[in-house]
C-alpha positions in Angstrom: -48.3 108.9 54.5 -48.5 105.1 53.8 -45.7 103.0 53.4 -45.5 102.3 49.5 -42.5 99.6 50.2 -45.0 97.2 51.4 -48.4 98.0 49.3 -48.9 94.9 47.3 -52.2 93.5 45.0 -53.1 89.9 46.1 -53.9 87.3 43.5 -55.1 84.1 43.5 -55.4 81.9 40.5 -59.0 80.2 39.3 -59.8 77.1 37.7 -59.1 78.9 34.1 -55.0 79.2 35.2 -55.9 82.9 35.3 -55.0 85.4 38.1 -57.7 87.1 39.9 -56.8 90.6 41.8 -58.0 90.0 45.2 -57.5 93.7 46.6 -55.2 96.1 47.3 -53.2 96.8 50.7 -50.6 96.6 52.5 -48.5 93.7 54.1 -46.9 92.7 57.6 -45.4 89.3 59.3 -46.0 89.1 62.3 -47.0 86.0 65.0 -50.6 85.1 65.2 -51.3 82.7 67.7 -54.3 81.3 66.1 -52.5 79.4 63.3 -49.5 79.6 65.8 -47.0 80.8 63.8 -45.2 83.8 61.9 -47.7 84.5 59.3 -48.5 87.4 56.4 -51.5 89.4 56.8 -52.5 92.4 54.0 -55.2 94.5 55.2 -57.2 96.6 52.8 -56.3 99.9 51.4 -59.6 101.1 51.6 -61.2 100.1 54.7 -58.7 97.9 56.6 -60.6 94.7 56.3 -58.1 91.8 56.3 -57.4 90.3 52.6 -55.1 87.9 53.6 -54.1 86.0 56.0 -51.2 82.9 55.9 -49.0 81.2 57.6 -45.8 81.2 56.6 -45.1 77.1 56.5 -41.6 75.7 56.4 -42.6 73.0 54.3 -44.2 75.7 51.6 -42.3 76.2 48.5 -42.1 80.5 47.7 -41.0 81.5 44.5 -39.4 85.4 43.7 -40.5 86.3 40.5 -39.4 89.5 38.3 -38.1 91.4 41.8 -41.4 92.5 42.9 -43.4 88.5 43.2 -43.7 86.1 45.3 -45.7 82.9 45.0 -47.1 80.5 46.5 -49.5 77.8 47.1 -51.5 76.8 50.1 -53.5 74.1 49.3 -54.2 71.8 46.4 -55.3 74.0 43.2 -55.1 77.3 45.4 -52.4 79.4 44.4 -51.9 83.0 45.7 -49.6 85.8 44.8 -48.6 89.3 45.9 -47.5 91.7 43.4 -45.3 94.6 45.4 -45.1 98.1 44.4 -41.8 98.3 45.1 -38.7 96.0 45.2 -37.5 96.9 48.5 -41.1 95.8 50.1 -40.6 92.4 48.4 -36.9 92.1 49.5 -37.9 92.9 52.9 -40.9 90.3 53.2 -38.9 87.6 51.1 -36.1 88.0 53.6 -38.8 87.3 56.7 -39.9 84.3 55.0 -36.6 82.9 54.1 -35.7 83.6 58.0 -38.8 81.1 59.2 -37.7 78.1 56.9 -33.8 78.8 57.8 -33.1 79.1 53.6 -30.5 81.6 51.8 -32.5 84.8 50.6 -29.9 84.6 47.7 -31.9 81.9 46.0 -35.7 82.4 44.0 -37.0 79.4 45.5 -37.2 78.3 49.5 -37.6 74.7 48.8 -36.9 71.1 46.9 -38.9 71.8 43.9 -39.2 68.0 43.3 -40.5 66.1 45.9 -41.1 62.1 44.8 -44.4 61.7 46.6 -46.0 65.1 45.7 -46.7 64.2 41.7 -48.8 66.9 41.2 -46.4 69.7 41.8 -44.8 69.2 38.4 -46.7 71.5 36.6 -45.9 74.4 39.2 -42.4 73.1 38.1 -42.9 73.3 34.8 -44.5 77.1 34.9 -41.2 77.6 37.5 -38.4 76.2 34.6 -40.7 78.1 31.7 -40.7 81.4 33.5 -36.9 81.9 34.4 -35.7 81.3 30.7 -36.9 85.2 29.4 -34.0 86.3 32.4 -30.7 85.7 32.6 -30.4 86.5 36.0 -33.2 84.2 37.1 -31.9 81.1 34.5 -28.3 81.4 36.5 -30.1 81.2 39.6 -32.7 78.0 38.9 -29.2 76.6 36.9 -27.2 76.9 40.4 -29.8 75.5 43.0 -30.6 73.0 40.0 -26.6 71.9 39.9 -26.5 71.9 43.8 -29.2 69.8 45.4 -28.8 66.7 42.7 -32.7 67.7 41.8 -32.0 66.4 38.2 -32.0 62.7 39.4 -35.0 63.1 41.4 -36.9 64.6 38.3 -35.3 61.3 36.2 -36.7 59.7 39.1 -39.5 61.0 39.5 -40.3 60.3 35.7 -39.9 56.4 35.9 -42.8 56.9 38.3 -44.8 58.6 36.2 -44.1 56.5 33.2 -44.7 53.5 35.6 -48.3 54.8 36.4 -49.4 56.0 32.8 -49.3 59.9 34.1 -49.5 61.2 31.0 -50.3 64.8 32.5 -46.6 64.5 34.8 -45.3 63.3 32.0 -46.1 65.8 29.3 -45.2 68.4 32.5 -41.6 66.7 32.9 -41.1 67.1 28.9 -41.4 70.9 29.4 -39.3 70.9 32.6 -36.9 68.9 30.7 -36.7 71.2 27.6 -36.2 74.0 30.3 -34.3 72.7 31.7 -31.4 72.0 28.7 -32.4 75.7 27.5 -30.7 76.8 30.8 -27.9 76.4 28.7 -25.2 75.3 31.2 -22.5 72.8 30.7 -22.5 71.2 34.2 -26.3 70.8 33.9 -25.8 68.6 30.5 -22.7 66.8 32.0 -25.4 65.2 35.2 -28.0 65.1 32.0 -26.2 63.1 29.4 -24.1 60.4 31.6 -24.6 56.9 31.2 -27.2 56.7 34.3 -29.2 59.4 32.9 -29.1 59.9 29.3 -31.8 57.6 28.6 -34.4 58.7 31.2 -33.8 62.1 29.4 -34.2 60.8 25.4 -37.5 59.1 27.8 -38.7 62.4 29.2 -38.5 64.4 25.3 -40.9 61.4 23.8 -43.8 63.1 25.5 -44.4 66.1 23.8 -47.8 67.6 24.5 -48.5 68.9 21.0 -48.6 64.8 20.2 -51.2 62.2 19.9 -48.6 59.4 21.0 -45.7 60.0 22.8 -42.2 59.2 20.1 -40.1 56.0 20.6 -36.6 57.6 20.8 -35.3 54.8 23.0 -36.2 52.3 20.9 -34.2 53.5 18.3 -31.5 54.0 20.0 -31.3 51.4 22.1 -32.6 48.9 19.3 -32.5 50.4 15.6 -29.3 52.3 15.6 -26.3 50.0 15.9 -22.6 50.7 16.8 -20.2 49.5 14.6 -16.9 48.8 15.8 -14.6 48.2 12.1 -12.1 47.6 14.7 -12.4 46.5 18.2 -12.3 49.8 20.4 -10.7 48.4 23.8 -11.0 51.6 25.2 -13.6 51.7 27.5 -13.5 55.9 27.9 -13.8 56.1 23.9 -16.4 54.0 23.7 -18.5 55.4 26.1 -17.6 58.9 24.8 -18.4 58.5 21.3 -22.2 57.1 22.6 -22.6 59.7 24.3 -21.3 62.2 21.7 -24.1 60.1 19.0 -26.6 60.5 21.8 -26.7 64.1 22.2 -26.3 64.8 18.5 -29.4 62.8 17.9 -31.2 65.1 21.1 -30.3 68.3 18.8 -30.8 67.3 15.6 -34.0 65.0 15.4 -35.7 65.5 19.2 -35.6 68.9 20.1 -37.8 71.5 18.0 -35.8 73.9 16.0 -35.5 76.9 18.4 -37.0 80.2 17.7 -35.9 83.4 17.1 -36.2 84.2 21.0 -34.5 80.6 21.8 -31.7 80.0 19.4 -29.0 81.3 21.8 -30.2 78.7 25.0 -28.5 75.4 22.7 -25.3 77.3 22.4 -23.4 75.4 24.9 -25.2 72.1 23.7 -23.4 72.9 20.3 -20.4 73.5 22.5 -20.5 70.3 24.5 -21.1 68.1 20.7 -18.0 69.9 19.3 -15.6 69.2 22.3 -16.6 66.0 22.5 -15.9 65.1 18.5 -12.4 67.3 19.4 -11.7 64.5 22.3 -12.5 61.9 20.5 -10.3 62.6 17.1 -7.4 63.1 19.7 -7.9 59.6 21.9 -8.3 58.0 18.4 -5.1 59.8 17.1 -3.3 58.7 20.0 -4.0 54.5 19.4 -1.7 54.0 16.6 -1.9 50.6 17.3 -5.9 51.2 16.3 -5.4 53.1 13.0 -2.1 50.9 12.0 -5.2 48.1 12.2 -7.6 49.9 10.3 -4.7 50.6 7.3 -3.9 47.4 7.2 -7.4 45.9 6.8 -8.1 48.8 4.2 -6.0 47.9 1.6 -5.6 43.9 2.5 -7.3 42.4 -0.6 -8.7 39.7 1.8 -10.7 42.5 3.3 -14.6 41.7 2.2 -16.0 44.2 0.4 -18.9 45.0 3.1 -16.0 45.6 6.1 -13.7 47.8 3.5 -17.0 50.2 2.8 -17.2 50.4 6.7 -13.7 51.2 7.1 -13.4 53.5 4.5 -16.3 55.2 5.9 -14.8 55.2 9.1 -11.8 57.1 8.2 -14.3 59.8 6.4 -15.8 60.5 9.6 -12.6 60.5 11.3 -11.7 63.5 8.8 -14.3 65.1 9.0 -14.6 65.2 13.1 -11.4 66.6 12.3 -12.5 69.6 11.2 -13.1 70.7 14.8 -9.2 70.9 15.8 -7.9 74.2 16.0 -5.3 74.3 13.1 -2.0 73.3 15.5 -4.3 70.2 16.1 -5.2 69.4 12.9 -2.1 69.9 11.6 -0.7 67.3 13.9 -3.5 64.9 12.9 -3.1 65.1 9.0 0.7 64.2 9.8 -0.3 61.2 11.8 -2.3 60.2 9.0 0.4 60.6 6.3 3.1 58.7 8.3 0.5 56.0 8.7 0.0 55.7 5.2 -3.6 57.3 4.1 -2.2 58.4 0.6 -1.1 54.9 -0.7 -4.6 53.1 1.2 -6.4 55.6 -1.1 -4.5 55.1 -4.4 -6.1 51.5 -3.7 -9.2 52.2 -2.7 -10.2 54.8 -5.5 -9.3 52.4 -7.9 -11.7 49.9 -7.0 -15.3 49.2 -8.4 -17.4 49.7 -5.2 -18.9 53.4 -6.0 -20.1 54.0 -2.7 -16.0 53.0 -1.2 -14.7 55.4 -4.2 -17.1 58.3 -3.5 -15.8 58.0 0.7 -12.6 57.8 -0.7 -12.6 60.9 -2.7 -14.0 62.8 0.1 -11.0 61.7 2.1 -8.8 62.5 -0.7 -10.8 66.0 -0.5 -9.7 66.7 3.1 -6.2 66.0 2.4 -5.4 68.3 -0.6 -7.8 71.0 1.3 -5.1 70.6 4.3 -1.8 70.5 2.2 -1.9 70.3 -2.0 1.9 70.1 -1.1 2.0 66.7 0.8 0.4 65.3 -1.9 2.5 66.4 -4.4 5.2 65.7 -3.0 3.9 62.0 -2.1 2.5 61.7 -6.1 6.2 62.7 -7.2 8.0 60.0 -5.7 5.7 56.8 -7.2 7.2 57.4 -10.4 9.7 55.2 -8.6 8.3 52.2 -7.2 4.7 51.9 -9.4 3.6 52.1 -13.2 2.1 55.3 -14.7 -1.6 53.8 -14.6 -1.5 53.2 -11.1 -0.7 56.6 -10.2 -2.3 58.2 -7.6 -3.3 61.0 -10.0 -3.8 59.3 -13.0 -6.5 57.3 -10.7 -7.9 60.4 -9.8 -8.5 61.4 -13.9 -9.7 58.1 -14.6 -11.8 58.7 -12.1 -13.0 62.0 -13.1 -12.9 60.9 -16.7 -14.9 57.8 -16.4 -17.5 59.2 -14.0 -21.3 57.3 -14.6 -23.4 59.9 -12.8 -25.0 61.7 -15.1 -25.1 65.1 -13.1 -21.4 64.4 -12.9 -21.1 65.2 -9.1 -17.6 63.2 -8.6 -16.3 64.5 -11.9 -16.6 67.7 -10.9 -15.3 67.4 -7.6 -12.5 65.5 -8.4 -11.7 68.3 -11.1 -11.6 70.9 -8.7 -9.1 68.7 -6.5 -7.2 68.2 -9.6 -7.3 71.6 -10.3 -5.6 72.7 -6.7 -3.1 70.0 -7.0 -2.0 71.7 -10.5 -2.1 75.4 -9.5 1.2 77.3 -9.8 -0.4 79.7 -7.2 -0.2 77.5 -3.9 3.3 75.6 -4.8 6.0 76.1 -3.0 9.2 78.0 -3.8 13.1 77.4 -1.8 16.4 78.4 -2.6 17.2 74.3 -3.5 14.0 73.2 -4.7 11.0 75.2 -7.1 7.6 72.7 -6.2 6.5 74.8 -9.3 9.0 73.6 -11.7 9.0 70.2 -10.6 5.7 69.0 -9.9 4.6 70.5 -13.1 7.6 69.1 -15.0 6.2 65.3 -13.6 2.8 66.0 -14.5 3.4 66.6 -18.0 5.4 63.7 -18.3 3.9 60.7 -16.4 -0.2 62.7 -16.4 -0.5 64.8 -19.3 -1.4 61.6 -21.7 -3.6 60.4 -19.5 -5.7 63.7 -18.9 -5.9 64.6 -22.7 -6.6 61.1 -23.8 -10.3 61.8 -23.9 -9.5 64.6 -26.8 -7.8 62.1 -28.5 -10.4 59.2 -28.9 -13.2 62.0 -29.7 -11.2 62.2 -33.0 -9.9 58.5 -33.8 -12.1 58.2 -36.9 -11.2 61.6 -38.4 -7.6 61.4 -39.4 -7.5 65.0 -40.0 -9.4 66.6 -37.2 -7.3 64.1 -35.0 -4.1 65.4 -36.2 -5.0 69.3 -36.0 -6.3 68.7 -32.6 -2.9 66.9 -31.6 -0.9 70.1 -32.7 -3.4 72.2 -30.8 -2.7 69.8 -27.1 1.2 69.4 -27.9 1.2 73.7 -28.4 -1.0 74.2 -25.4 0.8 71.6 -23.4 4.6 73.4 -24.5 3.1 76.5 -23.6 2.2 75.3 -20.4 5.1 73.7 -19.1 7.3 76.7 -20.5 5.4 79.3 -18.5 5.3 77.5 -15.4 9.3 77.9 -15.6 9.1 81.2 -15.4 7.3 82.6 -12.4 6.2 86.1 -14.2 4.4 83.7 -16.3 1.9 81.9 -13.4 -1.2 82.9 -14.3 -0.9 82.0 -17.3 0.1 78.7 -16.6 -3.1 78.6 -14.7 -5.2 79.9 -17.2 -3.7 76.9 -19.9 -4.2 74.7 -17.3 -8.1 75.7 -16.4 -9.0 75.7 -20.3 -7.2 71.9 -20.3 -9.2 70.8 -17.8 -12.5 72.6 -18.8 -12.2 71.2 -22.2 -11.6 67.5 -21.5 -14.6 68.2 -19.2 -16.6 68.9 -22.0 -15.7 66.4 -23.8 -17.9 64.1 -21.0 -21.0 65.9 -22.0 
């Protein structure tokens, strides 16, 4: 009976980049002293003829594919494989091979897949890097000797060359093994990938796409259309470099790479991963500088602040919220407060006062984050102006007039601000002790230093109809008694929300 371990097919590949079955038989190494070496003969099946015959070359690069493949290639343009039967048979024979170039049997590839003089490998690279990613098992493998032998420098390297030259056939190969390569999907990997020394030749490798006439200018932009603004001077070298590289990457997901398939959407997860703890990093270096952000208050609401470096501020501090989204809640927590003691609440009762739209709008989405983090803080900041500022420069009065006065015609702002104004005024979410009631309080202010201010669109609608006017004062001083009484009484808090929704619905009409 024969041995099925070892009955392989042999395969070559023709000029198509198809495989052609050679015959089927059954394989040995052994020492033949005409080529002088350990080599791997398969004699026919049929009639014993010999099918193949090779010597096994320590320079040769074999490849283990799917447990029962090995592959090869001899020459240029003359690939061969042998399909096993069984997986023991290819075990057995990979071992032996392994044993003649002194490499670890552990590994799915016996040598250097990137060798700088030898060009015209790269597209058995790229087949190599394409054909691991359907395994997991064979992705960990190409990921560890990847991570081990530095080969992502050479292949960097190896790409200046190419790029040097005009290959545009190594360099359409090296934008698949690059792509593969970051669908590997490992952290240490992107780490080599996206440091200063090699970030670049990367954005470089993912301009040439094959599916495109002429290669993309990523670099260019990068390197000259996108510009890093500094609203105040980072001396930080670390942070710097960090939030480059953070904008880098981002840019790699969002606008270079193709939007992954159904098959492929899981490889980018640890790209995601690597974007998000890199935003978390930077919010907490930046949180740390209060030297930095003491700077970037100050300048906000200095009225010698031009116009042009207050928008960039103000923007700055948007983004700075909304990387802080990424904090787990202990974090942000902590961040918020830093914020507050710093003074964000009076900067923005400035700043949303002010006539630039685009410096209002960044401010409102500030003011956004804040009451989405604590509606408390900013009550209890808003009840203690009443002190130290008029009634029209409230912090919420600015934020009516602001709602009120809104010029978009879809009213966007308007209705954003309303739904801010609406949490701030919610019975539901204030706080109850045994020496304060937020509930009884903040409302009690509101009524007396806001209330004119939010129904005073009711009352122009009806300043030329004396009677209308004073019915629909009656109707506001009622709904506005009614109110206040019910939010005394806690039984009585959804009603207090319900007066309080029609109030603010109505004067929202009253836009239309």
């Amino acid at each position: 009976m024969s041995d099925t371990r070892r009955r392989v097919k042999v395969y070559t590949l023709n000029e198509d980049r198809q495989w052609d079955d050679r015959g089927t038989g059954h394989v040995s190494s052994t020492f033949v002293e005409r080529l002088k070496g350990i080599s791997l003969l398969v004699r026919a099946e049929s009639d014993g003829s010999l099918l193949l015959e090779s010597k096994i070359s320590p320079n040769t690069a074999y490849q283990k594919q799917q447990d029962t493949l090995i592959v090869w290639s001899e020459a240029d343009n003359y690939d061969l494989a042998l399909s096993f039967q069984e997986k023991a048979g290819c075990d057995e024979i990979w071992e032996k091979i392994c044993q003649v170039q002194g490499k670890d049997p552990a590994l799915d590839i016996t040598q250097d897949p990137i060798d700088e003089s030898e060009e015209d490998r790269l597209e058995e690279i790229a087949d190599l890097v394409t054909s691991v990613l359907s395994s997991p098992i064979r992705r960990e493998k190409l990921a560890l000797a990847l991570m081990s032998e530095g080969y992502i420098k050479k292949l960097l390297g190896l790409f200046r060359v190419c790029e040097d030259l005009d290959n545009r056939e190594g360099l359409h190969h090296l934008y698949e093994i690059v792509r593969g390569v970051l669908f590997l999907n490992k952290a240490a990997l992107f780490e080599v990938m996206f440091s200063d020394d090699c970030i670049m030749d990367v954005v470089g490798c993912l301009e040439y796409d094959p599916a495109l006439v002429q290669p993309k200018r990523h670099r260019e932009f990068l390197t000259k259309t996108a510009k890093f603004k500094e609203v105040i001077p980072i001396t930080d070298s670390e942070l710097r470099q960090k939030i480059h590289q953070t904008y880098r990457v981002q840019y790699i997901q969002d606008i270079i790479l193709p939007t992954p398939s159904v098959f492929e959407e899981n490889f980018l997860s640890t790209l995601t991963s690597f974007i998000f703890f890199n935003k978390v990093e930077i919010v907490s270096m930046l949180q740390e500088d209060e030297k930095f952000l003491t700077e970037v208050f100050a300048q906000l609401t200095d009225e010698a602040t031009e116009d042009s470096k207050r928008r960039e501020l103000v923007n700055f501090v948007k983004e700075f919220c909304a990387f802080s989204q990424t904090l787990q809640p202990q974090n942000r927590d902590a961040f918020f407060k830093t914020l507050a003691n710093l003074g964000i609440l009076p900067a923005l009762e400035i700043v949303m006062g002010m006539d630039d739209l685009q410096v209002r709008a960044a401010a409102t989405d500030i003011f956004s984050y804040l009451v989405e983090f604590s509606p408390s803080m900013v009550r209890e900041f808003v009840m203690q102006e009443p002190q130290q500022t008029d009634d029209d420069v409230l912090l919420i009065n600015v934020v009516i007039k602001q709602m009120i006065c809104d010029s978009d015609p879809e009213l966007g702002g308007a209705v954003q601000l309303m739904g801010l104004l609406r949490t701030l005024i919610d019975p539901e979410n204030m706080l109850a002790s045994t020496n304060k009631t937020e509930k009884t309080e903040f409302l009690s202010f509101f009524y007396k230093y806001c209330m004119h201010v939010l129904t005073a669109p009711l009352l122009a609608n009806t300043a030329h109809d004396k009677s209308s006017k004073g019915k629909l004062e009656k109707l506001i001083q009622r709904m506005s008694k009614c109110w206040i009484i019910c939010t005394l009484n806690v039984s009585f808090g959804h009603v207090a929300l319900h007066v309080s929704t029609v109030l603010t619905c109505n004067v929202l009409f009253f836009f239309v």
